[in-house]
Legacy VTK file of the C-alpha trace (Angstrom):
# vtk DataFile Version 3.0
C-alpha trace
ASCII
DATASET POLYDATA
POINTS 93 float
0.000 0.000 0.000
1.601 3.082 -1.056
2.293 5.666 1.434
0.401 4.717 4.174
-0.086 6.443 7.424
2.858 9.052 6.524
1.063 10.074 3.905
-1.700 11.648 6.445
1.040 13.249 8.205
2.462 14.561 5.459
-0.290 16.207 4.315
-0.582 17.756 7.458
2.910 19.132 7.574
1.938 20.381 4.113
-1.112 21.839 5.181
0.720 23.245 8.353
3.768 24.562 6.282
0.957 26.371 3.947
-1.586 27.738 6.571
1.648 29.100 8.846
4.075 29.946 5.753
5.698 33.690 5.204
2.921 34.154 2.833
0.891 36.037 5.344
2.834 39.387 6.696
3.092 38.901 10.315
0.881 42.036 12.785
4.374 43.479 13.166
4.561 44.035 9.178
1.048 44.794 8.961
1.463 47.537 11.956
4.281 49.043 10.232
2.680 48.731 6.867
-0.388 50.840 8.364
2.249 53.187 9.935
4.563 54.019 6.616
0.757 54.393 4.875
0.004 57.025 7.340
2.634 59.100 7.155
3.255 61.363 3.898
6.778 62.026 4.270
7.405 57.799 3.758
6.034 57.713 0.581
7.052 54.764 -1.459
9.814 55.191 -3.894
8.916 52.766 -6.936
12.187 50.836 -6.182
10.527 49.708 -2.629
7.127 48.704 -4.409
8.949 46.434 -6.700
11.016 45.113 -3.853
7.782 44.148 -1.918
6.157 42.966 -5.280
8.815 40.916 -5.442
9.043 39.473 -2.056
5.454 38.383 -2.335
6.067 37.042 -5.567
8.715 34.871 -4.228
6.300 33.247 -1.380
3.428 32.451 -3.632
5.999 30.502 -5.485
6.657 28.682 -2.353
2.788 28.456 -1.792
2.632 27.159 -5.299
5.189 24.146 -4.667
3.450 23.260 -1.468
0.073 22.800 -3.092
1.750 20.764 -5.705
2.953 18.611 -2.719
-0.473 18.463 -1.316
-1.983 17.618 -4.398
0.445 14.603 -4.512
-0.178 13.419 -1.339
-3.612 13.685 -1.811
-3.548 11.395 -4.675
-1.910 8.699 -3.111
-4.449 8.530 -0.599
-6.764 8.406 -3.214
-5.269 5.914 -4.490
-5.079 4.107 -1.016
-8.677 4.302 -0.479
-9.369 2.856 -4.400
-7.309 -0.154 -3.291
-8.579 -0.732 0.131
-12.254 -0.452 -1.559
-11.315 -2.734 -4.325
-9.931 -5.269 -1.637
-13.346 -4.789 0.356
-15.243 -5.286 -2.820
-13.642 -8.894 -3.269
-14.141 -10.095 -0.111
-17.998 -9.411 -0.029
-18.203 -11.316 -3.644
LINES 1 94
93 0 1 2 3 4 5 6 7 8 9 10 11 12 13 14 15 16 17 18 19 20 21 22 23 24 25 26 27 28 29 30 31 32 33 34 35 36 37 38 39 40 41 42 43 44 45 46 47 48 49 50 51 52 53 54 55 56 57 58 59 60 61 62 63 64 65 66 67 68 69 70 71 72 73 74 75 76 77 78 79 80 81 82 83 84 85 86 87 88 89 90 91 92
């Protein structure tokens, strides 16, 4: 049987990795986010919205790998569960 119980838990590291991940700014970003946006003289310079572009940019591509993961795992449980029914199947004929 492929993958087996460490399947589950790696789909929950996955799940963990993606829920918890740098893709979401942390309140300390998000506080001084709110605090450069309220003051005029910090105005962005283009150079520092490209830089943040960017840097989100860079952890969607992480987010993107770990889905790709999760979408793995998810088919070999799939595929666990097909097998498991298929063995079921043949022992009620």
């Amino acid at each position: 049987m492929p993958g087996g119980r460490s399947s589950h838990k790696n789909m929950g590291k996955l799940a963990q990795q993606l829920l918890f991940s740098e893709a979401l700014p942390t309140a300390a970003q998000t506080s001084a986010a709110h605090q450069e946006m309220a003051d005029p003289a910090q105005e962005p310079t283009m150079d520092r919205i490209l830089q943040e572009i960017s840097a989100v940019g860079r952890r969607l591509e992480g987010m993107d790998s770990a889905m790709v993961s999760m979408a793995a795992e998810t088919k070999n449980i799939c595929t666990e569960i097909a097998s498991f029914q298929a063995r079921v199947l043949g022992l009620e004929q």
